[in-house]
C-alpha positions as MATLAB code, in Angstrom:
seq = 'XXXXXXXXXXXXXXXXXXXXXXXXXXXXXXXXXXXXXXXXXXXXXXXXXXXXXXXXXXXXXXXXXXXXXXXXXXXXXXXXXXXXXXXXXXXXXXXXXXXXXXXXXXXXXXXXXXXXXXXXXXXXXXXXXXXXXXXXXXXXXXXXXXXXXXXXXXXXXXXXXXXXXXXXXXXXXXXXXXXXXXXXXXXXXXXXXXXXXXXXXXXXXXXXXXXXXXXXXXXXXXXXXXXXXXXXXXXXXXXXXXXXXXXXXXXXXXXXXXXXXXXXXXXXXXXXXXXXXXXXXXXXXXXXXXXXXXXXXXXXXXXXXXXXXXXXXXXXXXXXXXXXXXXXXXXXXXXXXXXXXXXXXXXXXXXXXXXXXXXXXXXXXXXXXXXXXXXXXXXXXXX';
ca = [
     119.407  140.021   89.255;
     118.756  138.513   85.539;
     115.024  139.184   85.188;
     114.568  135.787   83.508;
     117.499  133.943   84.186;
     118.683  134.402   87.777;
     120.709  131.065   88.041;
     122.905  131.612   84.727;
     125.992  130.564   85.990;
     124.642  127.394   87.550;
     125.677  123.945   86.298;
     123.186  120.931   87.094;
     124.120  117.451   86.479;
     120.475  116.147   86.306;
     120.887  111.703   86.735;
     116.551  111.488   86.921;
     113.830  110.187   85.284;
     110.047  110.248   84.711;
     108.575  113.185   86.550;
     109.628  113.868   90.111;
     113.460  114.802   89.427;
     112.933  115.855   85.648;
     110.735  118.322   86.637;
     112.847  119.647   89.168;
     115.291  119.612   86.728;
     112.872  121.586   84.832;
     112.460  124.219   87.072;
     116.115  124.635   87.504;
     116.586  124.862   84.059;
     113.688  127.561   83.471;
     115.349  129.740   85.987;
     118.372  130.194   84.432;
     120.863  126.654   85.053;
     122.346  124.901   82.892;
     121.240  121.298   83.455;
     123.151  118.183   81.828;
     120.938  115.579   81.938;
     122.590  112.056   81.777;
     121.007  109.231   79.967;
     122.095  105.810   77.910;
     120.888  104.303   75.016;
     119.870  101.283   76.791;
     118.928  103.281   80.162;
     117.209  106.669   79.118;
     114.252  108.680   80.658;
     110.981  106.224   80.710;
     109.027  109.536   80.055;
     111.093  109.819   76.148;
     107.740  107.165   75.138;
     105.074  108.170   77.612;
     102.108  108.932   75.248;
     103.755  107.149   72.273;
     102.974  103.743   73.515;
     100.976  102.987   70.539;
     103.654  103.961   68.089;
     105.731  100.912   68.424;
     106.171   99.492   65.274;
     104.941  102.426   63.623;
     108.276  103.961   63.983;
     111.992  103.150   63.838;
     112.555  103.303   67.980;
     115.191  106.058   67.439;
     112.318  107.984   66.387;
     109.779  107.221   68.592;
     111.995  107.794   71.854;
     111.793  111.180   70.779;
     108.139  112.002   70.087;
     106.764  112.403   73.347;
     105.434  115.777   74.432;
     105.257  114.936   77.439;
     109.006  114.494   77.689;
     109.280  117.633   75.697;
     107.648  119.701   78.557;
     109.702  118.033   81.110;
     112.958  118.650   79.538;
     113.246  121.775   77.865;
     116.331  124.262   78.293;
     118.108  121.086   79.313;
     121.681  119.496   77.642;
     121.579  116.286   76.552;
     124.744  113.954   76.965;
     124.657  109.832   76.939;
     127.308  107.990   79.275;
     126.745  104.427   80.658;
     127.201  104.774   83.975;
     127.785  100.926   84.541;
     131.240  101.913   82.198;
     134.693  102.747   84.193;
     135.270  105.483   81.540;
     132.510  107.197   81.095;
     131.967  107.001   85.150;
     135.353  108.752   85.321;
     134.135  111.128   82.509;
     131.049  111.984   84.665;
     133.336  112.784   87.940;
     135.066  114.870   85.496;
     132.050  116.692   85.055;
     131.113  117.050   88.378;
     134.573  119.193   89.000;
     132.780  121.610   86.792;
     129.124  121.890   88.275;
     127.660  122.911   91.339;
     124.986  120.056   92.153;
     124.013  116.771   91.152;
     120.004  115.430   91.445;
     118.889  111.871   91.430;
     115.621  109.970   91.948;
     116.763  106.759   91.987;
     116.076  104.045   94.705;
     118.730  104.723   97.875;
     121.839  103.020   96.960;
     121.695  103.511   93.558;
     124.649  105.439   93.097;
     126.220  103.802   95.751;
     126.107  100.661   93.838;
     127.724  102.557   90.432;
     130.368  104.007   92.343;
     129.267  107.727   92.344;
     128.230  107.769   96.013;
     128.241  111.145   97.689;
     131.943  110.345   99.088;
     133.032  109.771   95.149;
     131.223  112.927   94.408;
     133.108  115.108   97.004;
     136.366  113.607   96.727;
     136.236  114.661   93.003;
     134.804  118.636   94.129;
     134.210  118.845   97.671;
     131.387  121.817   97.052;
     129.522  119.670   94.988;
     125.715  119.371   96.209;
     124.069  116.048   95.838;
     120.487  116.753   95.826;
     118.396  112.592   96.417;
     115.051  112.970   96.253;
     114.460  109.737   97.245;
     110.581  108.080   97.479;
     111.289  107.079  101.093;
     114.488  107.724  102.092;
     117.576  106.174  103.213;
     116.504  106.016  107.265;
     113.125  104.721  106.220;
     112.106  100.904  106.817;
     111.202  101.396  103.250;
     114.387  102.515  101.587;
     114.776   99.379   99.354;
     111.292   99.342   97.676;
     110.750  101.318   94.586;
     107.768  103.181   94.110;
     105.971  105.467   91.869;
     103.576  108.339   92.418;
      99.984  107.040   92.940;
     102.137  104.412   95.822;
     103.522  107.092   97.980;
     100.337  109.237   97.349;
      98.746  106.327   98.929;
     101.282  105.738  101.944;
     101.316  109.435  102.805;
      97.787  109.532  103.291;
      96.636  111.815  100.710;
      94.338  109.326   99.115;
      92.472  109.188  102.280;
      91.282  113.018  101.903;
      89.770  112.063   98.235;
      86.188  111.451   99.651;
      82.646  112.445   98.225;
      82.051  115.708   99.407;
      78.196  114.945  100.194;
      78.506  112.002  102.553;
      82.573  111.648  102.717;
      82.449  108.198  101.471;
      85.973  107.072  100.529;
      86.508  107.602   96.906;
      90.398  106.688   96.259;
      93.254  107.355   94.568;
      93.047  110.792   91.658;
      93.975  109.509   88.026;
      96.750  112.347   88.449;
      99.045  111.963   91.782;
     100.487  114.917   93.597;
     103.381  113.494   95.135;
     105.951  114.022   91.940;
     105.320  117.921   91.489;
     104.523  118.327   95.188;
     108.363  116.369   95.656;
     110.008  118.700   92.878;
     108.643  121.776   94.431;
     110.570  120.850   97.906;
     113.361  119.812   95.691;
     113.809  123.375   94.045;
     113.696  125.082   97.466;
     116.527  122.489   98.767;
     118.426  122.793   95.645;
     118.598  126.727   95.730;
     119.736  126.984   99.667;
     122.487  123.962   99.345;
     123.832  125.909   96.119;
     123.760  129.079   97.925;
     125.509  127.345  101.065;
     127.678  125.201   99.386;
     129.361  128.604   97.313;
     129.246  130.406  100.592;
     131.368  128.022  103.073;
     132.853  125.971   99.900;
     131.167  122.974  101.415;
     128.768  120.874   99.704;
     126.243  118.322  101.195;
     124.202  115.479  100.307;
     121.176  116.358  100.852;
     117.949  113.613  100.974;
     114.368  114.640  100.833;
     111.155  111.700  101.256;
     108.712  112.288   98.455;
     106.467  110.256  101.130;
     106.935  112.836  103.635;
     106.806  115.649  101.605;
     103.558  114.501  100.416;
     102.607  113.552  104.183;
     103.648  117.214  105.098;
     101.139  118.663  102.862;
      98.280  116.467  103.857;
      98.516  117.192  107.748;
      96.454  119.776  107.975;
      93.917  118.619  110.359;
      90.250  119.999  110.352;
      89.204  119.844  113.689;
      91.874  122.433  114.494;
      90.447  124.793  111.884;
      86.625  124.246  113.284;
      88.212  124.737  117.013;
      89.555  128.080  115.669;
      86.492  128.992  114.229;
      84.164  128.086  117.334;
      86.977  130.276  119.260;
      86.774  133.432  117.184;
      83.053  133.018  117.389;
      82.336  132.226  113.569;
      79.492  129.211  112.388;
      82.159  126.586  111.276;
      79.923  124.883  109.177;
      79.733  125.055  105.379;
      75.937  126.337  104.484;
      73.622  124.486  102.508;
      73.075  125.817   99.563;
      70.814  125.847   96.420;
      71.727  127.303   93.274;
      69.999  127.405   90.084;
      71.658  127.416   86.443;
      70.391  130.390   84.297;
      70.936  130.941   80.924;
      71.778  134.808   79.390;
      70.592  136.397   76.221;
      74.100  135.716   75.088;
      74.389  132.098   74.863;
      76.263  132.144   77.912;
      74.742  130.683   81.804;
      75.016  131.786   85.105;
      75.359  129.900   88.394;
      73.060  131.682   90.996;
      72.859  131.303   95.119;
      69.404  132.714   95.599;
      67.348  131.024   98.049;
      68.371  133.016  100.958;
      68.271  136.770   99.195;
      64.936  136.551   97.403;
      61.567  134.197   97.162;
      61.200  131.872   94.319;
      58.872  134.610   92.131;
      61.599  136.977   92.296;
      64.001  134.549   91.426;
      61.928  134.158   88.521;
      61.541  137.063   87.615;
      65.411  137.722   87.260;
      65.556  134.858   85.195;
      63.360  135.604   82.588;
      65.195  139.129   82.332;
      68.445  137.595   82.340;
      67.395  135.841   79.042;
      67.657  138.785   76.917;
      70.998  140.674   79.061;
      74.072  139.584   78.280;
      75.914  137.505   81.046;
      77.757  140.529   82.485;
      74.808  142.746   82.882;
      72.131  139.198   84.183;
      74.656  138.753   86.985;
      74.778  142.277   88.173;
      70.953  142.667   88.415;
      71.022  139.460   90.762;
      73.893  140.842   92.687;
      71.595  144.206   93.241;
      68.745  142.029   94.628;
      71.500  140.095   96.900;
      72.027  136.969   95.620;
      75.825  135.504   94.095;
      76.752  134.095   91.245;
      79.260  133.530   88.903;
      79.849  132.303   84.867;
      79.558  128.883   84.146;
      82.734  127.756   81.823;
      81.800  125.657   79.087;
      83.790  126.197   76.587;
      86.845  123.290   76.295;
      89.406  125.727   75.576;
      88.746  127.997   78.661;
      90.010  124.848   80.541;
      93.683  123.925   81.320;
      96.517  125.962   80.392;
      94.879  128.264   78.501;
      92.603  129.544   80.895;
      94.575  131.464   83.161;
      96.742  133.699   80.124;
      97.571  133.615   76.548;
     101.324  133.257   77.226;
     100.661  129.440   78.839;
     101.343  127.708   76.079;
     104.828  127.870   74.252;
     104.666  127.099   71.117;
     107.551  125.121   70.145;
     109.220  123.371   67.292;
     110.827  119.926   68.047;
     113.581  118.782   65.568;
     111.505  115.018   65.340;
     107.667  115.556   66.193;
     107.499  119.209   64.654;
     105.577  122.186   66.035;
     103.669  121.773   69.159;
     102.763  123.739   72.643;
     104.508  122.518   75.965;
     103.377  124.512   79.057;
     105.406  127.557   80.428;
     107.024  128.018   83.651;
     103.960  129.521   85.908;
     105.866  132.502   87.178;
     107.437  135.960   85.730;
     109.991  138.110   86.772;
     109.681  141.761   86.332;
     107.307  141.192   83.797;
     108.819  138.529   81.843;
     108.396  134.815   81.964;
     111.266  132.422   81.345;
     112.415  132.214   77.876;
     112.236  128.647   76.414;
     116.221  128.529   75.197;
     115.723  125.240   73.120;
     113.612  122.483   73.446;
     114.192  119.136   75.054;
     117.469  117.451   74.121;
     117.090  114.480   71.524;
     119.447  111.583   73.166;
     122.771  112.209   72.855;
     122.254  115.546   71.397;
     124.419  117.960   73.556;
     127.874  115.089   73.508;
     129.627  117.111   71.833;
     129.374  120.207   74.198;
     129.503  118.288   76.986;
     131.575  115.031   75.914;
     134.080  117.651   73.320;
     134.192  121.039   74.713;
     133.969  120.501   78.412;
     135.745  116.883   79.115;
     138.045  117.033   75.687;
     136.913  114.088   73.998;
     138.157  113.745   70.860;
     135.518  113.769   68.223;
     136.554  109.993   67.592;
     135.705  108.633   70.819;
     132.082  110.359   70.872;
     131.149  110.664   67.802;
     129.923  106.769   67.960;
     128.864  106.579   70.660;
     125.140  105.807   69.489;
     126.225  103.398   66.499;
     126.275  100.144   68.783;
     123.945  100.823   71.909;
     124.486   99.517   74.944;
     128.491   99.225   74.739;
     130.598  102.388   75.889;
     132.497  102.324   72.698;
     135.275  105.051   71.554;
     137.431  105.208   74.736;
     140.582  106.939   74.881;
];
């Protein structure tokens, strides 16, 4: 196995947007496929001016479309290509295209592709292993399959939100300013991906294959409590969470300590320790309350010890796109004998990859796509 690429060979035809399906397209990508996302210059990704709402005007639009960061992490290692979909040609051109890849992901609403004419049937009648992967919000069986929704709406439906309570009286609190569902959906969608691919190459039958971001977000709410606290009674263990008092200290080295004391020491002791932890530094304060029994750990309070860049140096890529310049996207969170997964080139800029994709692998002519972008929103240059 490729240490850091172990899905070279695999060709992705990514039609998604925003975050769910990008960022599966993203993990794909990172691991090795090559992934063609599709776009249109009067249909691309939503996510090309998330963070750069501000810059309207600032900016000739052709510029600003490609100055989000956020879009940058979502879409690095990946092809570019524009086709209008709603456009008989470049429609055919895409089926074309799917003869020559192994799987095809969409978040769109159910019968989206349906209604352009790229249906699973079209897909397999132009290469019967090809894998659609739909990663759908609810679903084609579900009484919901018509309704769009975003994130923080199937959050809500799935019954996350309910579990986001005040931990001292478990008052309802509501809905995170982050949602789960889109990474929680892509993470189901990877798994998916990877055993159709491998199935579809084994028996040289591909699948369409349809996964609920609202139940995959159900599926990791369900775990129920009482269960756990049953188990516990069961194996004999006190199920409920102690109370607690801790007291912030602060070290001879500028730095502070959280400390659970109450139940190791009296309060003069505690104070005691205190006053000698204000001339030890961190390391050595915490140790000489772990001797008398107490725990503690280091309070973080230093900005950049948060995020990314607390958990290793090699989180952040730094990066150079060809239109915002240098800046740090986040790396994929694994490695593979050591190594994590190279970043190959950074996000595509729209239309960037046509003519590998449009030239060398459907044999367009450099006519027909080299204007494509001059007069958005027509399909010009056909043969």
């Amino acid at each position: 196995m490729s240490a850091d690429l172990p899905l070279r060979g695999v060709r992705v035809i990514e039609l998604c947007w925003v975050w769910s399906g990008p960022l599966l397209g993203q993990l794909l990508a990172d691991l090795g496929a090559e992934v063609i996302k599709i776009e249109w210059y009067k249909r691309f990704d939503l996510y090309r001016t998330r963070g750069v709402e501000r810059l309207a005007g600032r900016y000739p639009e052709e510029v600003r479309r490609e100055m989000s960061q956020s879009f940058h992490g979502l879409n690095r290692n990946k092809v570019g290509v524009t086709l209008d979909l709603k456009d008989d040609d470049h429609r055919a051109s895409m089926l074309e295209l799917v003869k020559l890849s192994d799987i095809v992901i969409e978040n769109f609403t159910v019968g989206t592709l349906e209604r352009l004419g790229i249906g699973f049937p079209a897909l397999a009648a132009a290469n019967p292993r090809i894998v659609l992967l739909s990663l759908a919000g609810f679903g084609s069986e579900s009484m919901l399959a018509d309704m769009r929704a975003y994130g923080l709406a199937l959050s809500s439906l799935s019954g996350l939100e309910a579990r986001v309570v005040d931990s001292r009286d478990g008052s309802f609190l509501g809905s995170p300013t982050f949602v789960s569902s889109d990474p929680n959906a892509a993470s189901y969608g990877l798994l998916t991906a990877i055993a159709a691919i491998l199935d579809a190459r084994r028996s040289g039958q591909g699948a369409h294959v349809e996964i609920s971001q609202l139940e995959a977000a159900a599926h990791i709410g369900a775990d129920d409590d009482d269960s756990l606290v049953a188990l516990a009674k069961d194996l004999g263990l006190d199920p409920t969470l102690p109370a607690s008092s801790t007291s912030i200290v602060p070290t001879g080295d500028g730095q502070h300590l959280c400390i659970d004391w109450e139940k190791a020491m009296a309060a003069d002791m505690f104070d005691g320790l205190a006053r000698k932890a204000g001339a030890l530094n961190a390391t050595d304060a915490l140790s000489a309350f772990e001797a008398a029994g107490a725990r503690g750990v280091r309070v973080i309070e230093k900005p950049a010890e948060f995020g990314a860049g607390a958990a290793n140096e090699s989180t952040l890529l730094p990066t150079i796109h060809p239109v915002s310049g240098a800046e740090n996207i986040v790396a994929a969170p694994w490695w593979m004998d050591g190594h994590r997964p190279p970043l190959r080139k950074t996000a595509p800029t729209l239309g960037e990859g046509n003519a590998y994709v449009l030239g060398k692998l459907l044999g367009w002519p450099h006519e027909r796509y080299a204007v494509l972008g001059q007069h958005p929103g027509k399909a010009e240059g056909r043969a």
